[in-house]
Residue frames relative to the residue before (quaternion, step in Angstrom):
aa qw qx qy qz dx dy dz
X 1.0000 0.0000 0.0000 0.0000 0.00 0.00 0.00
X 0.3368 -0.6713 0.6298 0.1980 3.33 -1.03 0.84
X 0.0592 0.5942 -0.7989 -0.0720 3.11 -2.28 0.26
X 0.8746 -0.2292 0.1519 0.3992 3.04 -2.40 0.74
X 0.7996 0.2453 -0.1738 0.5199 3.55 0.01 -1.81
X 0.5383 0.4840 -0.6294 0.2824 3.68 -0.32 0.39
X 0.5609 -0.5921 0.4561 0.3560 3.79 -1.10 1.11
X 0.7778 -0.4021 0.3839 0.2933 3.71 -1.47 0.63
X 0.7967 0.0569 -0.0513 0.5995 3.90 -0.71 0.58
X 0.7326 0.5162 -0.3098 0.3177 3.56 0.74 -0.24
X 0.3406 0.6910 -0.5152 0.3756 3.85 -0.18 1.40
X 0.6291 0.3594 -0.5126 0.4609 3.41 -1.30 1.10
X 0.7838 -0.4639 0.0570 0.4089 3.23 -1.46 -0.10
X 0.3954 0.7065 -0.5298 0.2526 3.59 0.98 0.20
X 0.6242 0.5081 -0.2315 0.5464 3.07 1.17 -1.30
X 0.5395 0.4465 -0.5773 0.4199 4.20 0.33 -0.30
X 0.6766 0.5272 -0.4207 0.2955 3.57 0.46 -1.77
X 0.5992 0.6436 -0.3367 0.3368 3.64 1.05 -1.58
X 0.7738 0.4652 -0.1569 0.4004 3.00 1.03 -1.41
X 0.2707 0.7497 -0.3452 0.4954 3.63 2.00 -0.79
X 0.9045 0.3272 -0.0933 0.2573 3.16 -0.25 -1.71
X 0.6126 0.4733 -0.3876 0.5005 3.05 1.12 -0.79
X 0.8705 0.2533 -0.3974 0.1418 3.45 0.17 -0.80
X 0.2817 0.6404 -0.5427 0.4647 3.43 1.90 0.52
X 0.5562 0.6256 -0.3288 0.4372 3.97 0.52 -0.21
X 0.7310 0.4332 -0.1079 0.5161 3.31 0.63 -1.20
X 0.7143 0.3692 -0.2197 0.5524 3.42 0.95 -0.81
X 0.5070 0.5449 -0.4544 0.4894 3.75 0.88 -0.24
X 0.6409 0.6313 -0.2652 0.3468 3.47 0.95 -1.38
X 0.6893 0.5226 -0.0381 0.5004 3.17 0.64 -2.22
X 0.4721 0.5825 -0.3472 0.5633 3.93 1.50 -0.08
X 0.6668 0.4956 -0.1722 0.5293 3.26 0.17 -2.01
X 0.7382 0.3811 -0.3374 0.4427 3.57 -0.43 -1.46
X 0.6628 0.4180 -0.2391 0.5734 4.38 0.66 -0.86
X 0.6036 0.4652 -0.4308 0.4835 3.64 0.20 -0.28
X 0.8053 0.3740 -0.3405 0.3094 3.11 0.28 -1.60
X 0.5628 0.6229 -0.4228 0.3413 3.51 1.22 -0.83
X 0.5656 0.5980 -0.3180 0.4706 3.71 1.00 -1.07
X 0.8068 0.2649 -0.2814 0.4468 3.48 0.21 -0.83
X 0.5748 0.5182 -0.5463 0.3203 3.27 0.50 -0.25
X 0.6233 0.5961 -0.1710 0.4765 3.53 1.14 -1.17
X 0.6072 0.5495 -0.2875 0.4968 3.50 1.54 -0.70
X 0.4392 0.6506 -0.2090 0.5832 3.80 1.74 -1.43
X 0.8572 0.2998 -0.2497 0.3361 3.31 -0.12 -1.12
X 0.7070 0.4768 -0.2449 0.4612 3.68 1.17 -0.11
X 0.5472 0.6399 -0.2442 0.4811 3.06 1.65 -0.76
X 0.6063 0.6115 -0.3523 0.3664 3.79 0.87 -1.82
X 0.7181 0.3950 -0.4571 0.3454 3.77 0.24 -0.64
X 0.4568 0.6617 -0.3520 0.4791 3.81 1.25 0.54
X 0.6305 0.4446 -0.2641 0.5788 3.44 1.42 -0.45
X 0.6873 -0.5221 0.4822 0.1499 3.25 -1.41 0.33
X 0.8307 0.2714 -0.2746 0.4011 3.00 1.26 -0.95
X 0.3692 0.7024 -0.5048 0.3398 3.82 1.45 0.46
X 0.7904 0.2751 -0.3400 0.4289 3.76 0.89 -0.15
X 0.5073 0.6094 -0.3403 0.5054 3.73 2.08 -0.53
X 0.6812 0.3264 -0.2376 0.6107 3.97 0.25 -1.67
X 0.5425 -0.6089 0.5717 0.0903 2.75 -2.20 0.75
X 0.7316 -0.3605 0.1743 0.5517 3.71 -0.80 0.40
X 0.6358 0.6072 -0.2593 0.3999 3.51 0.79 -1.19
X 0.6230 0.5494 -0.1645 0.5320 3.40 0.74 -1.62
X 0.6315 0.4794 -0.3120 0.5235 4.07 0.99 -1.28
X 0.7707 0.4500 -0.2088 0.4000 3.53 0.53 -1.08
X 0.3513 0.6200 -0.3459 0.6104 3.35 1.38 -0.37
X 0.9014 0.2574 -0.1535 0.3125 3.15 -1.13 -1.53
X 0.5502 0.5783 -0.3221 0.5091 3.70 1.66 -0.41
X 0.6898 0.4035 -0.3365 0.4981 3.82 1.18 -0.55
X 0.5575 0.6460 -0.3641 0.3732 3.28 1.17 -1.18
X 0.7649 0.4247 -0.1798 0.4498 3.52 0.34 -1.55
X 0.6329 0.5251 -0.4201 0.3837 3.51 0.97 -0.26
X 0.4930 0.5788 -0.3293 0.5599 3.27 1.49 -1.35
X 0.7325 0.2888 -0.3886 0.4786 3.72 -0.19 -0.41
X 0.6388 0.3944 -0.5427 0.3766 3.83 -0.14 -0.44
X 0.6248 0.5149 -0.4744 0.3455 3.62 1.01 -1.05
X 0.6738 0.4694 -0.2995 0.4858 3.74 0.47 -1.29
X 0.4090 0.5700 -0.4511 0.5517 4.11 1.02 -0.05
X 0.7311 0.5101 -0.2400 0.3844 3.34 -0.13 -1.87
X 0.5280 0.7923 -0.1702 0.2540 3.14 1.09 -1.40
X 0.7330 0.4687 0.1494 0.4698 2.55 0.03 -2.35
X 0.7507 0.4302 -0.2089 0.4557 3.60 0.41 -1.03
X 0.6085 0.4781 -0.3542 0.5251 3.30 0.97 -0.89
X 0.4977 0.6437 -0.4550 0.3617 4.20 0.57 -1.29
X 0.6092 0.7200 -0.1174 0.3110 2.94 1.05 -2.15
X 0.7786 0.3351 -0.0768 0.5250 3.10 -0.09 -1.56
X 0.6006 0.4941 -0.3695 0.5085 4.20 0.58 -0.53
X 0.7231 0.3891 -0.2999 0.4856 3.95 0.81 -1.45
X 0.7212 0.4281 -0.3561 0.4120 3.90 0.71 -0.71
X 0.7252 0.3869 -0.2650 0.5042 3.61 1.36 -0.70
X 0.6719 -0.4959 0.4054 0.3718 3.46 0.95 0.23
X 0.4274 -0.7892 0.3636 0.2496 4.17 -0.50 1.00
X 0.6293 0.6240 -0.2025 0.4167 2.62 1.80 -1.30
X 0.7697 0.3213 -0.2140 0.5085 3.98 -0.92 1.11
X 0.7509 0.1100 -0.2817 0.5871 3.40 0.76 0.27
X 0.4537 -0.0727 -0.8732 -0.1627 1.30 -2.04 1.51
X 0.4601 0.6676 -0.4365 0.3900 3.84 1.58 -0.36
X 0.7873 -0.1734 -0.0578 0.5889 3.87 1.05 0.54
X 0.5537 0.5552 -0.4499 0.4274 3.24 -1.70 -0.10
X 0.4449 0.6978 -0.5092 0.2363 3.76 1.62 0.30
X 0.5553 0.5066 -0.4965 0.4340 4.02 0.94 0.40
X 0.6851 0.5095 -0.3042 0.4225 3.68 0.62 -1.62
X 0.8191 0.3678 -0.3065 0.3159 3.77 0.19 -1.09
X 0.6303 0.5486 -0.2608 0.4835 3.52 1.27 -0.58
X 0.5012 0.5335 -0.4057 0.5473 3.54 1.39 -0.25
X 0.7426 0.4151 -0.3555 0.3871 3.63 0.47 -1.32
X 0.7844 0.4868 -0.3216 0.2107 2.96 0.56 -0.81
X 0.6114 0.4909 -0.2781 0.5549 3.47 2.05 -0.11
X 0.5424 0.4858 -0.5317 0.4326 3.18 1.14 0.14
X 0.5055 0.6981 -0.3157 0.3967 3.92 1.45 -0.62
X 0.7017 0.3349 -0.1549 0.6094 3.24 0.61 -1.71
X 0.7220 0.2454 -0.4685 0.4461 3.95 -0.27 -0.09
X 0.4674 0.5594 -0.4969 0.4708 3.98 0.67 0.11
X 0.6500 0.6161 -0.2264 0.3829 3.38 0.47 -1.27
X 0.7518 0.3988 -0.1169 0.5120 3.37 0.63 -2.11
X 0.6752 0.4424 -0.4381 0.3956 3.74 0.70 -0.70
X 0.5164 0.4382 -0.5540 0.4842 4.37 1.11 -0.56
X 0.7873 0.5239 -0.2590 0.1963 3.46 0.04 -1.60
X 0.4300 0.6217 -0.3720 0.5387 3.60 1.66 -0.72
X 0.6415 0.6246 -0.1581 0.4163 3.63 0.69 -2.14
X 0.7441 0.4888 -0.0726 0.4495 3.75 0.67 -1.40
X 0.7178 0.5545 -0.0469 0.4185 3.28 1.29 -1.13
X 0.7450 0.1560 -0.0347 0.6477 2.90 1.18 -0.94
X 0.7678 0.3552 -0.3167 0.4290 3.97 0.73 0.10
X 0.5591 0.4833 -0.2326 0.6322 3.60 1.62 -0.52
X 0.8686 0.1478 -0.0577 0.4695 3.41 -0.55 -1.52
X 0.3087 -0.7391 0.5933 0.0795 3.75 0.91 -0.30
X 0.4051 0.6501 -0.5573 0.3205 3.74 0.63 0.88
X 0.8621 0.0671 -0.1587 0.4765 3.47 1.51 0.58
X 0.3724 -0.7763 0.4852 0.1523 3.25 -1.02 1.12
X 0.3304 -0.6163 0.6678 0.2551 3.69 -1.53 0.56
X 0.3210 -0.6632 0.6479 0.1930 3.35 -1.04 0.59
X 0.8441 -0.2684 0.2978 0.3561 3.74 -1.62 0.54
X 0.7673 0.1872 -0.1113 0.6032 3.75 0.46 -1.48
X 0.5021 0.4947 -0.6692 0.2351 3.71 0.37 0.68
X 0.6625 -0.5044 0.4637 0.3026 3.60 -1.39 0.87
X 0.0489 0.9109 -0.3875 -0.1330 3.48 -1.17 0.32
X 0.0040 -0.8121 0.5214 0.2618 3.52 -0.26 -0.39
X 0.4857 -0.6804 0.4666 0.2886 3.17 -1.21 0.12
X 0.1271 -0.8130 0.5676 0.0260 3.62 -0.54 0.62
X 0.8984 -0.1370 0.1472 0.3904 3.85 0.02 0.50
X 0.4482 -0.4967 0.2736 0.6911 2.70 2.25 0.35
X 0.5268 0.6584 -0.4021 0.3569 4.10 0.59 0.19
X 0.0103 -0.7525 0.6455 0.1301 3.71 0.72 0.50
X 0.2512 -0.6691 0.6847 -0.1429 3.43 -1.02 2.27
X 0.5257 -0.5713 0.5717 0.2654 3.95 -0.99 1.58
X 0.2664 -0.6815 0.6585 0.1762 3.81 -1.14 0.88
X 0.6472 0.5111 -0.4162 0.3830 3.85 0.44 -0.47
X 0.4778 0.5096 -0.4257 0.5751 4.02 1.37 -0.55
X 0.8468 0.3511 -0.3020 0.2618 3.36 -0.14 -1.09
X 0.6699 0.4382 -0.3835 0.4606 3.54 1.50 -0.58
X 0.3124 0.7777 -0.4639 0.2870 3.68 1.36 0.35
X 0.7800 0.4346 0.0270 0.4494 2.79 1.24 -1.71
X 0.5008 0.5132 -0.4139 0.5609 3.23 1.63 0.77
X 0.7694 0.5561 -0.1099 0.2944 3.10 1.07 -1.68
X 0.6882 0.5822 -0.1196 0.4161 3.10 1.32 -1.47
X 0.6328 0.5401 -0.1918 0.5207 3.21 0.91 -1.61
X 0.3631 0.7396 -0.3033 0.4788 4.06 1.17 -0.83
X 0.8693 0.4578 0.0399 0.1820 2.49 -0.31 -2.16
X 0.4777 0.5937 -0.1248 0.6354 3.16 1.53 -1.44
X 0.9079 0.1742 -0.2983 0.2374 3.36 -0.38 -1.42
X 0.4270 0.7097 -0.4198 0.3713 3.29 1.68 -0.13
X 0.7349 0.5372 -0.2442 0.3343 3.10 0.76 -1.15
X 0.7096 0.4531 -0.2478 0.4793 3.24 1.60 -0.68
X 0.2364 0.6331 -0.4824 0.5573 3.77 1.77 0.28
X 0.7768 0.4693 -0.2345 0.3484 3.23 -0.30 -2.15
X 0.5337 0.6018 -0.2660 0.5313 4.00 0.73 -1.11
X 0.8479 0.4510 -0.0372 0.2762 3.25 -0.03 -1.08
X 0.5186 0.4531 -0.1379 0.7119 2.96 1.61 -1.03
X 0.7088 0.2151 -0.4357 0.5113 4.00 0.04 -0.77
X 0.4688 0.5124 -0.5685 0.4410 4.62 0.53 -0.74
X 0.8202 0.3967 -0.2416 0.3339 3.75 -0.19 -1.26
X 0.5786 0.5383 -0.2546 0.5573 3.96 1.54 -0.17
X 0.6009 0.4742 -0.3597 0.5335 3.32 1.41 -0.89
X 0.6195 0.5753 -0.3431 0.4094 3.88 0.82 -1.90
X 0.8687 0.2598 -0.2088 0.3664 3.54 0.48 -0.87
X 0.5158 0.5605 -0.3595 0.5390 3.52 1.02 1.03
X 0.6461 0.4212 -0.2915 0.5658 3.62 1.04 -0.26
């Protein structure tokens, strides 16, 4: 079925796919743009767990507070891609809101628990401080606030993009 805004001669399923894609687009986005806000806000509560919030200097704090965000975003990223190519593109974001958000935290906490592990026991490009939570991993004592990031955040985000969606698609079909 056509309508007003659909482009001349164009209607059936070419348009759906067009339409498929864009709004798997929009919701990838509306993720990314909500993730990043979470983590940054996650970074900023988290940093007095590191070593370097009483060692590095304001600069060095502000640094490592963009840096680490920039990576959760490209995390967030990446995992999501992930989870959509292994679960399939088709259906999310108009469903599939349990399966794809699972993969994609089961991805991003995989990911954070080597790199936490690597970071701090291999390369040593960071320190826990005294009151950072732990667990033990293979004898590897692995930061618990990274790893519940990657429960919490990712959560958070995708709820928020449900919630979005749901009120855009209540609003589209009233007018």
């Amino acid at each position: 079925m056509s309508s007003s805004d659909d482009p001349p001669g164009k209607t059936g399923p070419a348009l759906d796919i067009g339409r498929s894609w864009h709004d798997l687009l929009i919701a990838f986005a509306m993720y990314l743009a909500f993730s990043a806000a979470v983590h940054a806000i996650w970074e900023i509560v988290q940093l007095p767990l590191y070593t370097i919030w009483t060692e590095g200097s304001l600069g060095q704090n502000v640094f490592a507070l963009l840096h680490c965000t920039a990576g959760d975003v490209l995390i967030a990223a990446w995992s999501l891609l992930a989870a959509l190519v292994l679960h399939g593109l088709r259906g999310w974001p108009q469903g599939r809101w349990f399966s794809v958000p699972a993969f994609a935290i089961i991805i991003a906490s995989a990911y954070t628990g080597y790199s936490e592990w690597y970071n701090v026991h291999v390369k040593e490009a960071w320190v826990y401080t005294s009151a950072m939570p732990t667990f033990s991993v293979a004898g590897y004592a692995i930061g618990l606030t990274p790893m519940l990031q990657w429960l919490v955040v990712p959560a958070v985000a995708f709820a928020l993009v449900r919630r979005v969606r749901k009120n855009r698609l209540s609003a589209a079909q009233t007018t």
